[in-house]
N, CA and C of each residue as an Amber inpcrd file, in Angstrom:
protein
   306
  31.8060000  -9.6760000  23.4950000  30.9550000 -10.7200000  22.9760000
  29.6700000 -10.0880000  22.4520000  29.1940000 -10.6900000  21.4310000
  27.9440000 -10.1180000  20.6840000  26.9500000 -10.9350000  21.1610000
  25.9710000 -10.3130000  21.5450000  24.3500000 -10.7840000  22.3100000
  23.6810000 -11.1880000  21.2500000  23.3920000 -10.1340000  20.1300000
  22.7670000 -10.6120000  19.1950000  22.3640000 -11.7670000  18.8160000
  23.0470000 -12.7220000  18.4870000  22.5730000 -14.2570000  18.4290000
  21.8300000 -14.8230000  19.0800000  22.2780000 -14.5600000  20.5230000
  21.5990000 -14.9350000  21.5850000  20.2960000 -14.5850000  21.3770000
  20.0820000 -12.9910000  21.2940000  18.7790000 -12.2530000  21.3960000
  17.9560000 -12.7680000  20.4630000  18.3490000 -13.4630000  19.1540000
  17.6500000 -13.3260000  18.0120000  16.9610000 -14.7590000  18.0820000
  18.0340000 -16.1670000  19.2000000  17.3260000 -17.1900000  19.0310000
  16.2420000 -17.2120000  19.6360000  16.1760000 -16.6510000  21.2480000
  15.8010000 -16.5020000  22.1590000  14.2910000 -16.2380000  21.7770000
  14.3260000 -15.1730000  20.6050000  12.9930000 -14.0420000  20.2680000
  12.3770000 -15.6360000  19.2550000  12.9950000 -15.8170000  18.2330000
  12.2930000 -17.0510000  17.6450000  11.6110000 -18.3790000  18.3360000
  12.9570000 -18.5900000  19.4290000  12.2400000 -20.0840000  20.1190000
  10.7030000 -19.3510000  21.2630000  10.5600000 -18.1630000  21.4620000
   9.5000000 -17.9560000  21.9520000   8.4980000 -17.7800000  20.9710000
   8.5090000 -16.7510000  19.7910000   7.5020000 -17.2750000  18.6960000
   6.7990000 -18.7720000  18.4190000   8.1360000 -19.6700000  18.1280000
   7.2430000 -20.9310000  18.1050000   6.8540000 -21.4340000  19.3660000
   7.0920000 -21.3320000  20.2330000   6.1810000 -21.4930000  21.5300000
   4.9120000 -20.8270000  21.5170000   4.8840000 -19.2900000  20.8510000
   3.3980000 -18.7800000  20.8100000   2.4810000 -19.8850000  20.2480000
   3.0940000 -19.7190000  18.9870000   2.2670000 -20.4090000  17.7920000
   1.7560000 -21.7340000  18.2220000   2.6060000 -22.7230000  18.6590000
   2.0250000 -23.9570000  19.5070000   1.0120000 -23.7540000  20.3290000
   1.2880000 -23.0570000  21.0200000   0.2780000 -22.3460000  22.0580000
  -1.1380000 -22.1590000  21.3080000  -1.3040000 -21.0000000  20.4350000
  -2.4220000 -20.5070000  19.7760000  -2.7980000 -22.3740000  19.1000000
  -2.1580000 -22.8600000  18.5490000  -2.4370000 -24.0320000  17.6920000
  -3.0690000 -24.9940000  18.6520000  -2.7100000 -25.3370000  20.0380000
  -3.2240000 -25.7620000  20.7960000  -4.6480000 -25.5410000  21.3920000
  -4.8390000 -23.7510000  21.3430000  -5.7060000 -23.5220000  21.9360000
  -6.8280000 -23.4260000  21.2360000  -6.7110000 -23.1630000  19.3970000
  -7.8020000 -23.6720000  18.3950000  -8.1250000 -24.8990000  18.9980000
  -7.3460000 -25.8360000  18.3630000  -7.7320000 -27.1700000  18.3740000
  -8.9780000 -27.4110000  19.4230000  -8.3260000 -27.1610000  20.8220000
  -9.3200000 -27.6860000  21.3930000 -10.5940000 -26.5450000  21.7660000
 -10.8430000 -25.3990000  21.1830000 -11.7280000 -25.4270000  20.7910000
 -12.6650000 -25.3540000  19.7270000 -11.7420000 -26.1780000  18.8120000
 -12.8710000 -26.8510000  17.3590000 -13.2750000 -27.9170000  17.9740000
 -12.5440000 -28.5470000  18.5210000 -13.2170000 -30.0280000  19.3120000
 -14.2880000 -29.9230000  20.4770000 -13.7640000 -28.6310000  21.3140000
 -15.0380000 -28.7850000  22.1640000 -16.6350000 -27.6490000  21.7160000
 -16.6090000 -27.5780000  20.4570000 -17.9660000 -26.9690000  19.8840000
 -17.6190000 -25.6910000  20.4950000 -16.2880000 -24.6180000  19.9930000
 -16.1850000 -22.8310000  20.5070000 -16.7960000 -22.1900000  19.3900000
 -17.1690000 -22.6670000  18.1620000 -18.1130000 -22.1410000  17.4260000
 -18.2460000 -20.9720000  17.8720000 -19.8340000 -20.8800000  18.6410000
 -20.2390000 -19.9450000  18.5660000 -19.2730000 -18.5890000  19.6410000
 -18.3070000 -19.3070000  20.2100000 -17.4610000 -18.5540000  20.8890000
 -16.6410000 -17.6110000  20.1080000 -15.9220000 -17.9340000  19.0940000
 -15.1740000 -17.2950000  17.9120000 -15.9470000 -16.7950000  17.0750000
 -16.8970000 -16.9020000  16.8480000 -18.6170000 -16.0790000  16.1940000
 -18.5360000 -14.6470000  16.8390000 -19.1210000 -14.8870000  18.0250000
 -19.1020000 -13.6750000  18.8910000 -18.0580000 -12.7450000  19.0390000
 -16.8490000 -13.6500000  19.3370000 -15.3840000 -12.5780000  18.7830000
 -15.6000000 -11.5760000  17.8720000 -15.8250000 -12.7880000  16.5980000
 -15.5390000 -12.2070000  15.3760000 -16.9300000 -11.0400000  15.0450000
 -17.9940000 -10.9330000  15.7890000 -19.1370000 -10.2780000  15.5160000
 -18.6130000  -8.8390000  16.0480000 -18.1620000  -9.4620000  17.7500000
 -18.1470000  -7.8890000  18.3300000 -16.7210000  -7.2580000  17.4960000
 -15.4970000  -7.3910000  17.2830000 -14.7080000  -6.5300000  15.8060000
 -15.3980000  -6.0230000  14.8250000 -16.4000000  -6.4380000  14.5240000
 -17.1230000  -5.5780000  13.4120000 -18.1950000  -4.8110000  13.3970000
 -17.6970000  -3.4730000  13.0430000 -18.5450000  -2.3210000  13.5930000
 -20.0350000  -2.5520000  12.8880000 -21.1400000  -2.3460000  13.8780000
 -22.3470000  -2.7950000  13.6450000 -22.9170000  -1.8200000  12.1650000
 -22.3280000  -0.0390000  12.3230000 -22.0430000   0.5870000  10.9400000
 -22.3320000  -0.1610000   9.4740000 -20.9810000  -0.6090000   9.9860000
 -20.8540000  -1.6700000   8.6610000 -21.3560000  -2.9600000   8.5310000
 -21.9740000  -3.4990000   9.2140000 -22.7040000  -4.5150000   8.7670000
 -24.5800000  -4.3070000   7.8960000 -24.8080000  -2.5760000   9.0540000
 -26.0910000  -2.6010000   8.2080000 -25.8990000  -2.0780000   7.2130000
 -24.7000000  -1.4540000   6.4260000 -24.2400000  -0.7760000   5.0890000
 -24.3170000  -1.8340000   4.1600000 -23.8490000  -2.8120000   4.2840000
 -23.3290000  -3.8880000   3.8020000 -24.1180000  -5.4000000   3.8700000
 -24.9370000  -5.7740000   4.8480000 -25.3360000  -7.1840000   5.1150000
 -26.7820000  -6.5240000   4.9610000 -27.6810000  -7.6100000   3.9610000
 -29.3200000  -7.8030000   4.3150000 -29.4820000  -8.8980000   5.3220000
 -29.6400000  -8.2380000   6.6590000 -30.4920000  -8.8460000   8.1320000
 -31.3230000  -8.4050000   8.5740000 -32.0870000  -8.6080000   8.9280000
 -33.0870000  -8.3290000   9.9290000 -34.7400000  -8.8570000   8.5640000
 -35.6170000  -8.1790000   9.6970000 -37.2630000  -8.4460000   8.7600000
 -37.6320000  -8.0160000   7.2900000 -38.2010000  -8.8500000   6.4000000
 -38.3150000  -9.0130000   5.1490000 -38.6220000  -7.4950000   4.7900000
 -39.2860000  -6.7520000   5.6120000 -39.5170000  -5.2590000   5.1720000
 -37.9450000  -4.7500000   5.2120000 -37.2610000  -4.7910000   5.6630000
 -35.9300000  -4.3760000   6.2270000 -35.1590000  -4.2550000   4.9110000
 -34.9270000  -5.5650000   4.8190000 -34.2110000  -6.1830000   3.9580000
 -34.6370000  -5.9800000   2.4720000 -36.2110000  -5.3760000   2.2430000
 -36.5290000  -4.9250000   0.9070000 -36.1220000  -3.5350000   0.5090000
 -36.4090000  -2.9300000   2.0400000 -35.6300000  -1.6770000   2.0200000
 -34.2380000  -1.4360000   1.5870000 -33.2440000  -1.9980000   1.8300000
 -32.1780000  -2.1060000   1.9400000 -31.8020000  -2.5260000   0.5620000
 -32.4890000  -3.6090000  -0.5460000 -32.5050000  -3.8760000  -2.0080000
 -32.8630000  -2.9080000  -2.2080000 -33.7790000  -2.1750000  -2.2690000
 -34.3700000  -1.2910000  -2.9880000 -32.9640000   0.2370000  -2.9560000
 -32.8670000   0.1930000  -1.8340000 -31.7280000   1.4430000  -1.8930000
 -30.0080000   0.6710000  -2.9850000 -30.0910000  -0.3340000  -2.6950000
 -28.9880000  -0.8540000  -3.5290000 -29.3260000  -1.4440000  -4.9150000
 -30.5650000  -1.3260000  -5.3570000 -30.9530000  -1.2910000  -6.6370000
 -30.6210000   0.3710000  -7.2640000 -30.9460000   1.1300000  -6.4010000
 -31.0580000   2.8790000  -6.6410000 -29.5890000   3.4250000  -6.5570000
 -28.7760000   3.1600000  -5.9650000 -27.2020000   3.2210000  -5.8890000
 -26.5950000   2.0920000  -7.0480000 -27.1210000   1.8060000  -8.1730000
 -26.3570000   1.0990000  -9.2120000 -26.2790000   0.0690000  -9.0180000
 -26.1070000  -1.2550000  -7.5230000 -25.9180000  -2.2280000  -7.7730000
 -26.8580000  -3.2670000  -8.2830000 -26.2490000  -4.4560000  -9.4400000
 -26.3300000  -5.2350000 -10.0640000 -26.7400000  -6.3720000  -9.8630000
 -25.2740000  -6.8820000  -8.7260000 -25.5440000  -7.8730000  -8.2150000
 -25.1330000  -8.1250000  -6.5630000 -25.7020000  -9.1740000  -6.2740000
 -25.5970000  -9.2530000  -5.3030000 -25.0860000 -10.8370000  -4.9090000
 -24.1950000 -10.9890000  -3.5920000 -23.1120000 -11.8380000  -3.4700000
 -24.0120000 -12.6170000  -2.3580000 -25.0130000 -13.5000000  -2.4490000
 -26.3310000 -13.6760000  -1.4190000 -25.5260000 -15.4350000  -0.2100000
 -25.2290000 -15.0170000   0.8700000 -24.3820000 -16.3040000   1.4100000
 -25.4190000 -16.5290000   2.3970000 -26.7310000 -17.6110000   2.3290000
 -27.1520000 -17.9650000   3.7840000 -26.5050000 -18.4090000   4.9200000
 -26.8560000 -18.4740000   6.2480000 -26.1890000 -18.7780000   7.0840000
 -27.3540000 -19.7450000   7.8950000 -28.5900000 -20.4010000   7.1790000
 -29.0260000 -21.2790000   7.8830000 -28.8290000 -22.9820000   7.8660000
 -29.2220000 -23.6270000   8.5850000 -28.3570000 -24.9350000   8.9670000
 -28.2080000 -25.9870000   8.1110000 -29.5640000 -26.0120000   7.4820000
 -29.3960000 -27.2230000   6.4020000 -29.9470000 -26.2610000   5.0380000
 -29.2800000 -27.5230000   3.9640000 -29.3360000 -26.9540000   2.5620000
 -30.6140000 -26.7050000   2.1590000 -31.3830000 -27.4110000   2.4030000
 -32.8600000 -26.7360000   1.9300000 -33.5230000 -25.3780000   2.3430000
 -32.8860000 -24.9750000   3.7200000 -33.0250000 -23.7560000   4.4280000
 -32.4860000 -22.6530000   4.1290000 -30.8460000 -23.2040000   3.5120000
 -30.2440000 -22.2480000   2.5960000 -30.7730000 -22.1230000   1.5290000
 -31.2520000 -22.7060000   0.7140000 -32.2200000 -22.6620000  -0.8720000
 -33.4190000 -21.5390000  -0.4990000 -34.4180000 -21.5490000   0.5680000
 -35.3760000 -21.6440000   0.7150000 -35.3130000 -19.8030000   1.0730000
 -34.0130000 -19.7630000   2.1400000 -33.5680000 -18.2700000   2.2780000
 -33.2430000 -17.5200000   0.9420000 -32.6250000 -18.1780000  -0.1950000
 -32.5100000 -17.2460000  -1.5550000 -33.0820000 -16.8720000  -2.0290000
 -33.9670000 -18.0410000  -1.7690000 -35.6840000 -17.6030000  -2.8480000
 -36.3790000 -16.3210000  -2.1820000 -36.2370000 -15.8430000  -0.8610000
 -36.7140000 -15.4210000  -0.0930000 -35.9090000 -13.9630000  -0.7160000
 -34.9270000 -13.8680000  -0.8950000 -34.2760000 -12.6020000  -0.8240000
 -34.4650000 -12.4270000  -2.5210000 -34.7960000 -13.6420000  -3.6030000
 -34.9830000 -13.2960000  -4.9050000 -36.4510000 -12.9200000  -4.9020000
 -37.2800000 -12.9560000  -4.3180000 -38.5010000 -12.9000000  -4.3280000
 -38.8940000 -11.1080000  -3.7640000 -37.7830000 -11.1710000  -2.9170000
 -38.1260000  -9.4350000  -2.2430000 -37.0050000  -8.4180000  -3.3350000
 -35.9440000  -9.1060000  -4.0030000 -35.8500000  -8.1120000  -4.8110000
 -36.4820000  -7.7160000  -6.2690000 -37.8010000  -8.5330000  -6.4200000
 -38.4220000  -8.4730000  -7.5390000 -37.6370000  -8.6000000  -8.8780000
């Protein structure tokens, strides 16, 4: 007798059991505010390296520094995404980063 079949349903009906699982375990925490829980996940995976290569954060001196070296390395433009809460705060942050790159 050949197992195979067996083995192969066996391996699938536990996949979709994962997946329910994981689908379950989003859900409830989009509902119970895990935000900043999956933030933090997703922060500590990314090597801090590469975020100061790459992201303008920190103090307005910082961050002029950081234009200024990516004005001097050729770049053009820049891909500017605030991350503060309301839209006027996001407006208010662009101006902030158009203003320090002269």
């Amino acid at each position: 007798m050949n197992a195979l079949p067996l083995i192969l349903t066996v391996f699938v009906a536990c996949a979709v059991e994962a997946v329910e699982a994981l689908t379950i375990v989003l859900a409830t925490g989009i509902t119970r505010e895990w935000r900043s829980t999956f933030q933090g996940m997703a922060a500590a995976l990314v090597p801090a390296d590469l975020v100061e290569k790459t992201a303008l954060i920190g103090p307005a001196g910082y961050v002029a520094e950081r234009l200024a070296a990516f004005r001097e390395a050729g770049v053009t433009t820049l891909n500017v995404t605030p991350l503060a809460a309301t839209h006027a705060a996001r407006l208010a942050d662009i101006e902030r980063v158009r203003a320090l790159a002269g």
